[in-house]
N, C-alpha and C positions, 0 to 999 in steps of 0.2 A: 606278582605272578604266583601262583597256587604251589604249594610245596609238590613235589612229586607223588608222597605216597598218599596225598589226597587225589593227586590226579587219576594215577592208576586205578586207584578204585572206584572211578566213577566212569573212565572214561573205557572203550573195550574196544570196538574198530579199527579199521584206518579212516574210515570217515568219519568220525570222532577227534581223531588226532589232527585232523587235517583242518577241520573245524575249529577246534581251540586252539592252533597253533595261528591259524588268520586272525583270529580275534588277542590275540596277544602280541601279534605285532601290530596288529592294529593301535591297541591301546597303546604300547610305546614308539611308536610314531617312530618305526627301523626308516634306515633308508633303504630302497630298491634299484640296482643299475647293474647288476651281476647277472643279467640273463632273463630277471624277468621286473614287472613296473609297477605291480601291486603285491597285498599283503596274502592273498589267496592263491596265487599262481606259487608265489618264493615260499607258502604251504606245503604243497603240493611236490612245489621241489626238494624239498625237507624229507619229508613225512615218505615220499615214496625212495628218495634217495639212502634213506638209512634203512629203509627193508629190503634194498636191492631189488626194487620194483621198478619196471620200466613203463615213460609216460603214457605208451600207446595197453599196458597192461589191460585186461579184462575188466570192464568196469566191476562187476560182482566183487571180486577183488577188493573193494573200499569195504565191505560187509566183513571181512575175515576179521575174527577175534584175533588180537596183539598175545603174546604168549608175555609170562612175568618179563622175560630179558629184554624184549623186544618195547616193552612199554619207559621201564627203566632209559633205553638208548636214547628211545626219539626224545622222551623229555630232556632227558638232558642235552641233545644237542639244538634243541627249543631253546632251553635256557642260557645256550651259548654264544647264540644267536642274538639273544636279547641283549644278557650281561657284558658281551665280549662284544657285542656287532661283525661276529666274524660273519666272512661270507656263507653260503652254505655249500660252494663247490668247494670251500676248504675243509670245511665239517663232513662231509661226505666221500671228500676226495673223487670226485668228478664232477666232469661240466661240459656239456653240448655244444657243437659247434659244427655248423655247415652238415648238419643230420648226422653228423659222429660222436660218440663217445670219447674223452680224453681223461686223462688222471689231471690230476691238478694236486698241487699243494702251497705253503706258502710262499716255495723259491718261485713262484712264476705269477705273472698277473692271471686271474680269471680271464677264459677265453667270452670275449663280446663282441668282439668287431665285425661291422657291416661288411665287409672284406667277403665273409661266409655267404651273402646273397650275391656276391660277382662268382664267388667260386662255385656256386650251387648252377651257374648256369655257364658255366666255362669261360669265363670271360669276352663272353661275346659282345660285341662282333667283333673286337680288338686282335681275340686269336680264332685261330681253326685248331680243332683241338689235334689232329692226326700229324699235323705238323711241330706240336710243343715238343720239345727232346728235354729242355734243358731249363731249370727253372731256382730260382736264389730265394728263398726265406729271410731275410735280413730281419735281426732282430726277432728272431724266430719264440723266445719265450717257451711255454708247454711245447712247439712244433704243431701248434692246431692247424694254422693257416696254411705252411708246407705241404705236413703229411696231409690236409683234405686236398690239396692240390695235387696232390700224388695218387691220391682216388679218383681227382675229376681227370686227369689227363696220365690215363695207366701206360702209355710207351715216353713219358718223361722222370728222367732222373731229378732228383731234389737234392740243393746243399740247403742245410739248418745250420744258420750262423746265430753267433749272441756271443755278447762279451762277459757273458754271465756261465761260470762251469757248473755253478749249481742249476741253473735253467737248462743247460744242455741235458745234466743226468735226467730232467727229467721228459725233455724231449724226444731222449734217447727211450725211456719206459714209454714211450707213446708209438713212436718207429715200430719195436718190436709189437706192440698190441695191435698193432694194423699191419704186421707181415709184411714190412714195407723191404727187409736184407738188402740186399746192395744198392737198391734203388735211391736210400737215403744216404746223404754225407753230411756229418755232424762235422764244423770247425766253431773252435774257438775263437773269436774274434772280433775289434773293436773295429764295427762298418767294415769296410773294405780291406783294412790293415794287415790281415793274414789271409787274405783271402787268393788263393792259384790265379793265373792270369787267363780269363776264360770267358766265354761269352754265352750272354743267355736268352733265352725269348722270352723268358717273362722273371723280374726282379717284382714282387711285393715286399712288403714291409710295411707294419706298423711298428716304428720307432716310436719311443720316449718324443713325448709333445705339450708336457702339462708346462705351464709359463710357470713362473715365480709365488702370481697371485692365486691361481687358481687350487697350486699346491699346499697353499696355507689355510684355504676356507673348504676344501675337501670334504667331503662325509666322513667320519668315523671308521666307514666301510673301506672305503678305498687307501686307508690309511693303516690298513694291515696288509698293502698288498707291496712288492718291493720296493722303494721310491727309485732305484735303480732305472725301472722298468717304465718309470712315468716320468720323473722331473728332467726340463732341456733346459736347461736355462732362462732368462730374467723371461725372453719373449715365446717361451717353449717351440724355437728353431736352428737349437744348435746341431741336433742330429739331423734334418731333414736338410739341411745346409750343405750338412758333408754329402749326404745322397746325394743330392742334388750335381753337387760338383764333380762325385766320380762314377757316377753311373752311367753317363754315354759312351766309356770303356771298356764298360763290363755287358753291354746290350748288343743283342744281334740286329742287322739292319733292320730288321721289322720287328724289331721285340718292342715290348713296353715296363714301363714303368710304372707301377699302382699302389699308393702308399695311401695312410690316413694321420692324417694331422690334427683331428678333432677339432678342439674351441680355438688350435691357433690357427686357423684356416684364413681369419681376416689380418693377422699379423703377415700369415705368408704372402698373401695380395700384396701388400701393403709396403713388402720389402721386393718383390716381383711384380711390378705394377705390367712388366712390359710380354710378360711370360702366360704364353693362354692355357694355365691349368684349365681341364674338365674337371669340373666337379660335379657327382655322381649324386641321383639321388635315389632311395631306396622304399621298397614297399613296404617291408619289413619297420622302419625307422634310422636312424643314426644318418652322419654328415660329414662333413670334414674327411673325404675320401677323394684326391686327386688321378688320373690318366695323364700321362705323357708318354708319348712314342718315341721312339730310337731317335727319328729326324727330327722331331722340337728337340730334343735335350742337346742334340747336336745344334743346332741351329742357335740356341739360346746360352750355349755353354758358358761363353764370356762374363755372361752377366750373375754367373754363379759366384 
């Protein structure tokens, strides 16, 4: 990788930076699963997220000369990128999700989840959005997936759970960044363990799902993010387990269930052979996203 203050003197743009910065993770062969799937786009994300440029910005914009401080920044968070393989919604401290902005840092996983294209469309046809009041985050992490759920269904209140307090503070900075005041309730809490006795119409959750093996051969990348936040044990279904078992207690009769289990999707088959998850598929991309309704979880409970 080119020293800095060789770079700056050649390079002037943002489309310059955005340029050399694809071509350098090109050459080291970064990995991509943080938002975006090539070397040009996680660019783009860089390059505009350290000048505090938004994606939809003025194209002319790519033409504006870096000023000395600004050229100085981007490389080096280039080089952070590279040396470090840190993410770049950690380098930047934000990351998109369901067309929002969120803070991110390293107490929390990077917001990904296909979760964002069911919320983008209200959860249809499962809910009516005028009837949500009452909705659980379980394992809520940044609160991406709640608080945009608190945007798609604005007459419903949110709890943001996680058994993480450094994940709450920062779910909490995300609350206040979307004006969400009393609308949100932050608990501390392992799954259902502190959680008031209350019932909801819509519980999601993306819990901890990474298996044993899958958390050992990992990328580089997703291994600066909390193992907290990703490792369930040997078949990554310890935590969708407990869901599983105390969720028809905490759902209103017509409410539902919508979690994502990622690559354990065929372990959960596999241990539920009898149990009809919907599993969802997406335009956008991603998998391992399950639906169940109030009456399956009831129905099925025993075999939890």
């Amino acid at each position: 990788m080119a020293k800095s203050s060789k770079v700056t003197s050649e390079l002037t743009n943002v489309r310059d930076y955005i340029r050399w910065a694809a071509s350098c993770f090109n050459e080291n062969q970064l990995y991509f699963g943080h938002g975006t799937d090539n070397a040009w786009d996680e660019a783009v994300y860089l390059v505009l997220g350290a000048l505090h440029l938004q994606w939809d910005t003025d194209p002319t914009v790519l033409d504006a000369r870096l000023t000395s401080e600004e050229r100085l920044h981007v490389c080096d968070l280039i080089e952070q990128r590279i040396t470090r393989r840190t993410p770049v919604a950690y380098l930047i401290k934000q990351a998109w999700f369901a067309g929002l902005p969120f803070y991110v840092d390293e107490r929390v996983l990077v917001p990904r989840s296909p979760i964002g294209e069911l919320i983008e469309g209200s959860f249809s046809p499962w809910l009516v959005g005028d009837e949500v009041r009452d909705i659980l985050d379980l394992c809520t992490g940044s609160g991406c997936i709640g608080i945009a759920c608190a945007v798609a269904f604005p007459k419903a209140s949110v709890v943001l759970s996680d058994i993480s307090r450094d994940a709450l503070t920062v779910a909490e900075i995300n609350c206040k960044r979307h004006h969400l005041g009393n609308r949100a309730e932050l608990i501390e809490s392992d799954l259902f363990t502190n959680l008031p006795e209350k019932k909801y119409d819509l519980i999601v959750t993306n819990p901890p799902y990474v298996d044993a093996q899958d958390l050992e051969t990992m990328p580089d990348e997703y291994r600066q993010e909390p193992a907290q936040g990703l490792a369930s044990g040997t078949h990554g279904l310890d935590c969708i387990r407990a869901i599983l078992k105390a969720a028809p207690e905490y759902l209103n009769d017509y409410g539902v269930l919508v979690a994502e289990v990622g690559n354990s999707q065929a372990a959960l088959e596999q241990e539920y052979p009898n149990v009809p998850f919907l599993w969802l598929d997406f335009e956008h991309g991603g998998n391992g996203v399950f639906v169940l309704t109030a009456g399956q979880l009831q129905q099925y409970k025993n075999q939890f």
